[in-house]
C-alpha positions as CSV (number, residue, x, y, z in Angstrom):
1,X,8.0,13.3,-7.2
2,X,4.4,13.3,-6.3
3,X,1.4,11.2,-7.7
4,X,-1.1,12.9,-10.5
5,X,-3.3,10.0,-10.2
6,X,-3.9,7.2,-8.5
7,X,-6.5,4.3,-9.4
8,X,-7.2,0.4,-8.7
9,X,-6.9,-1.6,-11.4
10,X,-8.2,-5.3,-11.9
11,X,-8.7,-5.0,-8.2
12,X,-4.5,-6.5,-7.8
13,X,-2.5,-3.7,-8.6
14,X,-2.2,0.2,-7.6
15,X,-1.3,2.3,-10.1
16,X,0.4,5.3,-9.5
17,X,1.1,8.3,-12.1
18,X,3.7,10.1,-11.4
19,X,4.2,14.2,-12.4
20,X,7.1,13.1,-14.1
21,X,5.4,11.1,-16.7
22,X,6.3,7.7,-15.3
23,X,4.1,5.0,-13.7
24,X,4.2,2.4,-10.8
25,X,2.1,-0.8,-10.8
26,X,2.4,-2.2,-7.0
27,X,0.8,-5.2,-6.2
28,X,-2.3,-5.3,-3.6
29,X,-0.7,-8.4,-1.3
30,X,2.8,-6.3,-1.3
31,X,1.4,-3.1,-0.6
32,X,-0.5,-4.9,2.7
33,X,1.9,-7.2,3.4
34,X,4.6,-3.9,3.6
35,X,1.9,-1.8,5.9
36,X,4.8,0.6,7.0
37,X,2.3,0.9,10.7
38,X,3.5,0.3,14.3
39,X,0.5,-2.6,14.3
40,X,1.9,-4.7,10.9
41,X,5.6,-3.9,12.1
42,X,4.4,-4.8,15.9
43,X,2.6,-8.1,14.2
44,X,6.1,-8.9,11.9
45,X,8.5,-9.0,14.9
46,X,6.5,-11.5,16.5
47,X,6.4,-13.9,14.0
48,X,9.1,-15.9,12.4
49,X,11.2,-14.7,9.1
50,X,9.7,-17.4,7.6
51,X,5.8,-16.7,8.1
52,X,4.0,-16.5,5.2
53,X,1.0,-14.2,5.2
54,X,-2.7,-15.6,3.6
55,X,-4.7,-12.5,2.9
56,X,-8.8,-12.5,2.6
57,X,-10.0,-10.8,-0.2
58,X,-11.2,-8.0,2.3
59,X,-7.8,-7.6,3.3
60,X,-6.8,-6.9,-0.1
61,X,-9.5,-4.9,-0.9
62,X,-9.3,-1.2,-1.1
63,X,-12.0,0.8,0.4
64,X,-10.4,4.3,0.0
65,X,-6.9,6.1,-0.5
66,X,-6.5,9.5,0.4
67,X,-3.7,12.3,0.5
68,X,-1.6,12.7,3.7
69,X,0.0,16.2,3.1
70,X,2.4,16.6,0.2
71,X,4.5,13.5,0.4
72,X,2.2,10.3,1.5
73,X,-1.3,8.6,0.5
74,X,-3.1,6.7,3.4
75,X,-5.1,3.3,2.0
76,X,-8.2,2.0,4.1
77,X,-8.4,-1.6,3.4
78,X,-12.3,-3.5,2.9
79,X,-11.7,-4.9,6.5
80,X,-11.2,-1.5,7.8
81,X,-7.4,-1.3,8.8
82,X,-6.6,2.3,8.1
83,X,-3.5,3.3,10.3
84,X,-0.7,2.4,7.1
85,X,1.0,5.9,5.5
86,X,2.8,5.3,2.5
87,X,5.0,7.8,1.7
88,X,5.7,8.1,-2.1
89,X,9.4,6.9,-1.9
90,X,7.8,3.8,-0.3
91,X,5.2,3.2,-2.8
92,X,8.3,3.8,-5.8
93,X,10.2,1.3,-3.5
94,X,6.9,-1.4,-3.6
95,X,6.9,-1.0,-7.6
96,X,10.7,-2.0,-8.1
C-alpha cells in the first residue's frame, strides 16, 4: 500500500491517503514521539519507561515531508530534526 496524498491538517494530525481508498489520521506528538531514528531510539533508552515527553510547538511542527523511494516518507520538523524515515507500515501502525 502506498500514499496518494499526503497533507497537514489543523496543524495536529497527518493525513495519509492511501491507493486503496482508505485513510490514516496520525497524530503530530505520536508521529515525533515514535521518530523510528538511531538519535530518538538513542535518546529513549536513556531515559526511564516512565518519561514523558513535552514537545514545543516547533517540534511539532512540520516543515516538509518528502518521498524516500517506494516504501517510506521522511518529515523535517520546524526545529529542523530531519533524520526520522517512516516507512508506510509504520505510519499505518501510528494511525491504529
Amino acid at each position: 500500500m502506498s500514499p496518494k496524498k499526503i497533507q497537514i491538517k489543523e496543524k495536529k494530525f497527518l493525513i495519509v491517503d492511501w491507493d486503496d481508498n482508505s485513510n490514516s489520521a496520525i497524530k503530530l506528538y505520536n508521529l515525533r514521539h515514535y521518530c523510528p531514528c538511531a538519535i530518538c531510539n538513542a535518546e529513549k533508552e536513556e531515559r526511564s519507561k516512565t518519561y514523558i515527553p513535552i514537545y514545543s510547538n516547533e517540534q511539532l511542527t512540520v516543515s516538509q515531508i518528502s518521498m524516500v523511494g517506494q516504501y517510506a516518507v521522511g518529515i523535517t520538523w520546524k526545529d529542523g530534526h530531519n533524520t526520522g524515515i517512516y516507512e508506510f507500515k509504520e505510519l499505518l501502525k501510528l494511525s491504529e
